[in-house]
C-alpha positions in Angstrom: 28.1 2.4 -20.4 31.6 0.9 -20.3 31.2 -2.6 -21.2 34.0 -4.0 -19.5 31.8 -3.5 -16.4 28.9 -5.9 -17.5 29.8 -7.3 -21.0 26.6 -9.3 -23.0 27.2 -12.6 -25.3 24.7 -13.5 -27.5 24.7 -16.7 -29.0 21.5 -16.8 -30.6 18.4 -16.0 -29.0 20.6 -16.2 -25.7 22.0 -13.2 -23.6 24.4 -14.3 -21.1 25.5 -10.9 -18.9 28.4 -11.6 -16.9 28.7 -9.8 -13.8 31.9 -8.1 -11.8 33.4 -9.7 -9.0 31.6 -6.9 -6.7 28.2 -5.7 -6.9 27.1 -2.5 -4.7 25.8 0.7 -5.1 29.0 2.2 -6.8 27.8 0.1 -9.8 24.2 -1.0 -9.5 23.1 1.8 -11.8 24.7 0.4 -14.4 23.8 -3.1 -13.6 20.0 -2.0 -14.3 20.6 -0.5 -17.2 21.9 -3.1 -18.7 19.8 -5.6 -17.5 16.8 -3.5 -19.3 18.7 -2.8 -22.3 19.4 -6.5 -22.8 15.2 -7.2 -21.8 14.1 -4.7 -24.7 16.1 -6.6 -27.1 14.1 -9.4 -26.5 15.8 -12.5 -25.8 14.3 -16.0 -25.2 16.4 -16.9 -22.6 18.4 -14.3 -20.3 21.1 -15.6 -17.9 23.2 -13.6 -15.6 26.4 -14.8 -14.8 27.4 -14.3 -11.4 30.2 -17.0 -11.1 33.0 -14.7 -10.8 30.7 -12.8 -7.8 32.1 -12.8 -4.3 29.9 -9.8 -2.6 26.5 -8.2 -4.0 24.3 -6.1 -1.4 20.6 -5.4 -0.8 21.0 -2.9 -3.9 22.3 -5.1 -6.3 19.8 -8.5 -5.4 16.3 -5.3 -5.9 17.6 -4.8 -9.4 17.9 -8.7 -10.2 14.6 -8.7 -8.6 12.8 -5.9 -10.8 15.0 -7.8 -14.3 13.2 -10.8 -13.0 9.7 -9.2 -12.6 10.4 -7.0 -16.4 11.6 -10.6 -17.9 8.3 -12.7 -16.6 6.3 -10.0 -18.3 8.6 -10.1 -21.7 8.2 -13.9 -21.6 12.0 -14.4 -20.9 13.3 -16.9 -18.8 15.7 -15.5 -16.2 18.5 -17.9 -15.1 20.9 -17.3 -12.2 24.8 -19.0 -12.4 26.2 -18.6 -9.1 29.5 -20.2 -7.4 30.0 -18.4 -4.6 28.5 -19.7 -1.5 28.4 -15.9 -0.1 26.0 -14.5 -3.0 24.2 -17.8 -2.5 23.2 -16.7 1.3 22.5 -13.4 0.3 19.8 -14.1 -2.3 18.7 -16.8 -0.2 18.0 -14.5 2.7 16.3 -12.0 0.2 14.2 -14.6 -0.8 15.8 -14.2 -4.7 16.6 -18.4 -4.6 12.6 -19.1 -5.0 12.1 -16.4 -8.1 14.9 -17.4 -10.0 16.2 -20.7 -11.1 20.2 -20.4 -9.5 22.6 -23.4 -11.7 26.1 -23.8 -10.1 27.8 -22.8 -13.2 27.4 -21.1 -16.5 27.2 -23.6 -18.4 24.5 -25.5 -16.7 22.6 -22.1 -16.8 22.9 -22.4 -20.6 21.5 -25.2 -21.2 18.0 -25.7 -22.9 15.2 -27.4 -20.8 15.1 -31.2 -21.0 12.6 -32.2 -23.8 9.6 -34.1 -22.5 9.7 -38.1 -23.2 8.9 -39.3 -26.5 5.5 -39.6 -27.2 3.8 -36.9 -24.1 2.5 -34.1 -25.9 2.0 -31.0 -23.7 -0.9 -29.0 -23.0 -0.2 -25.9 -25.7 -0.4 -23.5 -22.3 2.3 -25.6 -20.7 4.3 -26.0 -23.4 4.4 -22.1 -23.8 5.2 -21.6 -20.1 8.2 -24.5 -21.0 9.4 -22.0 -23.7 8.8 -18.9 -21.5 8.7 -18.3 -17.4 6.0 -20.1 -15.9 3.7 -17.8 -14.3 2.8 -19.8 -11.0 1.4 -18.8 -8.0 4.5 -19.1 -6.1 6.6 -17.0 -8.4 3.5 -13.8 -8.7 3.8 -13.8 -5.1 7.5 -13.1 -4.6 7.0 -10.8 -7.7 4.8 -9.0 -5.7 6.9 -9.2 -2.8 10.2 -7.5 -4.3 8.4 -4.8 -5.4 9.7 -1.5 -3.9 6.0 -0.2 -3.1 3.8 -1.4 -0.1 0.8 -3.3 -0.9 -2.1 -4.2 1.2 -5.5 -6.1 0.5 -8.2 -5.3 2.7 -11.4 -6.9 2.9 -15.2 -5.1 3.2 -14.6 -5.0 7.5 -11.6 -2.8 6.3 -9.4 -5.4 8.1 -6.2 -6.8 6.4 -6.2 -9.7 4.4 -2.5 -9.5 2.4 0.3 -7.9 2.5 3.7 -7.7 1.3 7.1 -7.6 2.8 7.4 -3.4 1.6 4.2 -3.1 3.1 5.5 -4.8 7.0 9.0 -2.3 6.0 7.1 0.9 5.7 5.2 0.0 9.0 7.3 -2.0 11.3 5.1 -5.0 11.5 6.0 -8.6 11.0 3.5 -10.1 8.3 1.7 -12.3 10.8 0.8 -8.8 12.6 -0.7 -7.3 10.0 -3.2 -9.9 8.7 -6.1 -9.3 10.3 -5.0 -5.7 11.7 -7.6 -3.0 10.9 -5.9 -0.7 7.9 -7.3 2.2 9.8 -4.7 1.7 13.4 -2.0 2.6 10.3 -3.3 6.3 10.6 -2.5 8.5 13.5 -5.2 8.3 16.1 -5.4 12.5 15.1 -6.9 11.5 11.5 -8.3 8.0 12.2 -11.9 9.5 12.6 -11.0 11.4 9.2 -9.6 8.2 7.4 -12.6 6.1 8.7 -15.1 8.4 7.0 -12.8 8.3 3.8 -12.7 4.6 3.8 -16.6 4.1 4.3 -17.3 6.4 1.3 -14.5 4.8 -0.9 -16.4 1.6 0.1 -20.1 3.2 -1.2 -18.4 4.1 -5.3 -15.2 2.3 -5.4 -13.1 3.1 -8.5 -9.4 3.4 -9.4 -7.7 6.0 -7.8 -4.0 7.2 -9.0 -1.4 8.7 -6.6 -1.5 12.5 -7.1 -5.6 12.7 -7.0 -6.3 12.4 -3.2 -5.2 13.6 -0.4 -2.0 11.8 1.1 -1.8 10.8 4.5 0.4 9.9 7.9 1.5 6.7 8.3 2.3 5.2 11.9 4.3 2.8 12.5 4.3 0.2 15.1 6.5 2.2 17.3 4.5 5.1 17.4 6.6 7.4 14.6 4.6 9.0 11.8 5.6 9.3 8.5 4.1 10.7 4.9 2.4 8.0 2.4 0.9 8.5 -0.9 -1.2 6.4 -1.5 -3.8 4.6 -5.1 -6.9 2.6 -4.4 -8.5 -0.1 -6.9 -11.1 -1.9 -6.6 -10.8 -5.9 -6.6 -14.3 -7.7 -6.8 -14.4 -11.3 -6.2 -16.9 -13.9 -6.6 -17.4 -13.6 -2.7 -16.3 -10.2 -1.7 -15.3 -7.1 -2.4 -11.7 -6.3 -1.8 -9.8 -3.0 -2.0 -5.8 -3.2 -3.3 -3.7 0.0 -1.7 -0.2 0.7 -3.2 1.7 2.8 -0.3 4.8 4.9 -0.8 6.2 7.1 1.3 5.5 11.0 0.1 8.3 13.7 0.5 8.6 15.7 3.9 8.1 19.3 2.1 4.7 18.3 0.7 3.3 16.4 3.3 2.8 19.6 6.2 0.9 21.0 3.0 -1.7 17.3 3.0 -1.7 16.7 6.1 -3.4 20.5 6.8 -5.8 20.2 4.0 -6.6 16.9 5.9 -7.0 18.7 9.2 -9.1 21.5 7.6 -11.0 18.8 5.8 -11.9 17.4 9.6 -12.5 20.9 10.9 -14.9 21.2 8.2 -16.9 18.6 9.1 -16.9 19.3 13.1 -17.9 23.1 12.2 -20.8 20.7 10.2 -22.0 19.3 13.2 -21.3 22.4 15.7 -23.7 24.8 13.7 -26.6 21.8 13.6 -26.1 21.7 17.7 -26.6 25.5 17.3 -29.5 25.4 15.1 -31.2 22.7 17.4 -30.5 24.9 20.3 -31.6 28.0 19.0 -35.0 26.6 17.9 -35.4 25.4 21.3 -35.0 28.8 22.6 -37.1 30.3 20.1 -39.8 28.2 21.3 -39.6 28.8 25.5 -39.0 32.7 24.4 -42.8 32.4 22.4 -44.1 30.0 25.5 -42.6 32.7 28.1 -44.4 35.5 25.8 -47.7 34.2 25.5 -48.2 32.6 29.3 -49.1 35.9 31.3 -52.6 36.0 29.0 -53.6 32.5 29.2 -55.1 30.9 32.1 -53.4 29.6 35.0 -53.5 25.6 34.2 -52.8 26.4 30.6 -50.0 28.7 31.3 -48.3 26.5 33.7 -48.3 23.6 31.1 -46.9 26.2 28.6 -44.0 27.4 31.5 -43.3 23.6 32.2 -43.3 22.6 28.4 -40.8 25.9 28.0 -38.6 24.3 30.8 -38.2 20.6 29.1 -37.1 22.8 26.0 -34.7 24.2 28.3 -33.4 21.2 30.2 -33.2 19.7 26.7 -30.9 22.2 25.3 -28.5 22.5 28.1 -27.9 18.1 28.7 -27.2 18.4 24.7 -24.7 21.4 24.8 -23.2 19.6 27.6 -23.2 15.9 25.7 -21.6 18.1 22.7 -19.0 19.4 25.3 -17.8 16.7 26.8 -17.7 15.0 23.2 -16.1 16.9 22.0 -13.6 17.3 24.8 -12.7 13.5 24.4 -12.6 13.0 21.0 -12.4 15.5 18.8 -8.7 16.1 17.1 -5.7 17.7 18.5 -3.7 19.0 15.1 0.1 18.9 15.4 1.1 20.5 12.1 4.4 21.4 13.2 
């Protein structure tokens, strides 16, 4: 990696990277490399100089994002030294201004922590966030939302509870839509009936499920397109509830025709399930009027007239539930489009 591109001070337990005067995706490549190289090495404090920074894109402000995220796990603290008030907007809009501390110059960025007064002793867990990034609430949550997968909480009614802003990109919703949206109108209405009964076993022996072991699905998004997920399931039980964390991504087109038909086969499976009970039903209904019809000419008129009327309830029975199986199955059942 040239080093003229992003070249590292150290001066002791501090890395100071200073950046070019453009960042975009010609160099961001390199950018995150060395912004991981630098992490492994374990410094205390990590600042990235950005003072001499007039443009950065989307690109470069997701892999200052991630170094933050890899750097709060370290126990680094990630500092920002920023001049420009261009790259100041830019983070700003992508939200980068509340995960990272931004100084106005290097210098300031440099700079240890005041000390606390004379005489306060911290707390020994807030002296070691002082020392390290402090872990709030405010800070896991915009972790959370620069990460490049979709997330999605959903409560026991299967309903929405959290989401995260690659979660509203994937599907096109704002994040006041999708709180409270059922996760199941994020299916094609083809599959819904499918990924309902998924769902409500999930629910019955919840357990950790990687990408790669079940079956991935369609996505839709608010404007009606489709589009391949993968997607993991875990588990999160509360003191209260039950909740269930999904990781989406979006899959490659040339698997997905493949999922998407063992889906469909999977739902034709379980209609051929309930056609052949309908045909059992029926055929033990007919059984029954054939025996009745058999055995009326030897028994005597009253009897054989209750057996002939008995034999034509069986009848009436069997035709209204091929018909309530028709009709059924005429307005629900799926329509595959595996094209």
């Amino acid at each position: 990696m040239p080093d003229d591109q992003f070249p590292v001070e150290w001066a002791g337990r501090q890395a100071i990277i200073a950046f070019p005067e453009r960042i975009d995706v010609s160099n961001v490549d390199l950018l995150r490399d060395r912004l991981l190289s630098v992490i492994n090495r374990g410094p205390a404090v990590l600042v990235a100089d950005m003072t001499a920074t007039r443009s950065c894109d989307h690109a470069a402000v997701d892999a200052i994002a991630r170094a933050c995220q890899r750097a709060a796990v370290s126990g680094i603290q990630f500092r920002l030294a920023v001049a420009t008030a261009a790259v100041r907007r830019v983070l700003g809009i992508e939200g980068l201004d509340r995960l990272v501390p931004i100084y106005p110059s290097r210098e300031a960025a440099g700079r240890p922590p005041n000390p606390p007064p004379p005489g306060l002793r911290l707390p020994e867990s807030t002296a070691d966030s002082a020392a390290t990034a402090a872990i709030t609430p405010a800070l896991l949550w915009h972790m959370i939302d620069a990460l490049g997968d979709g997330l999605a909480l959903t409560g026991e009614d299967g309903r929405i509870a959290v989401a995260n802003r690659r979660c509203t990109e994937l599907f096109g919703y704002r994040r006041e839509e999708l709180i409270g949206l059922p996760v199941d109108s994020l299916v094609p209405p083809d599959v819904r009936a499918v990924h309902q009964r998924y769902r409500v076993r999930y629910a019955q022996a919840p357990q950790s499920r990687p990408m790669g072991e079940r079956v991935r699905l369609a996505g839709l998004r608010k404007d009606g397109a489709t589009f391949p997920v993968e997607i993991s399931l875990s588990p999160v039980p509360t003191a209260t509830e039950r909740f269930v964390l999904a990781v989406i991504r979006e899959a490659t087109q040339t698997r997905w025709h493949d999922d998407l038909a063992k889906l469909a086969r999977s739902a034709v499976t379980d209609q051929w399930r309930s056609t052949k009970d309908l045909l059992d039903r029926v055929t033990q209904r007919l059984f029954q009027v054939g025996l009745s019809l058999q055995a009326a000419p030897d028994l005597p008129g009253d009897v054989a007239r209750e057996r002939l009327s008995a034999a034509l309830d069986q009848l009436d029975e069997a035709i209204h539930e091929i018909r309530d199986y028709a009709f059924s199955a005429g307005d629900e059942g799926p329509s595959w489009d595996l094209t």
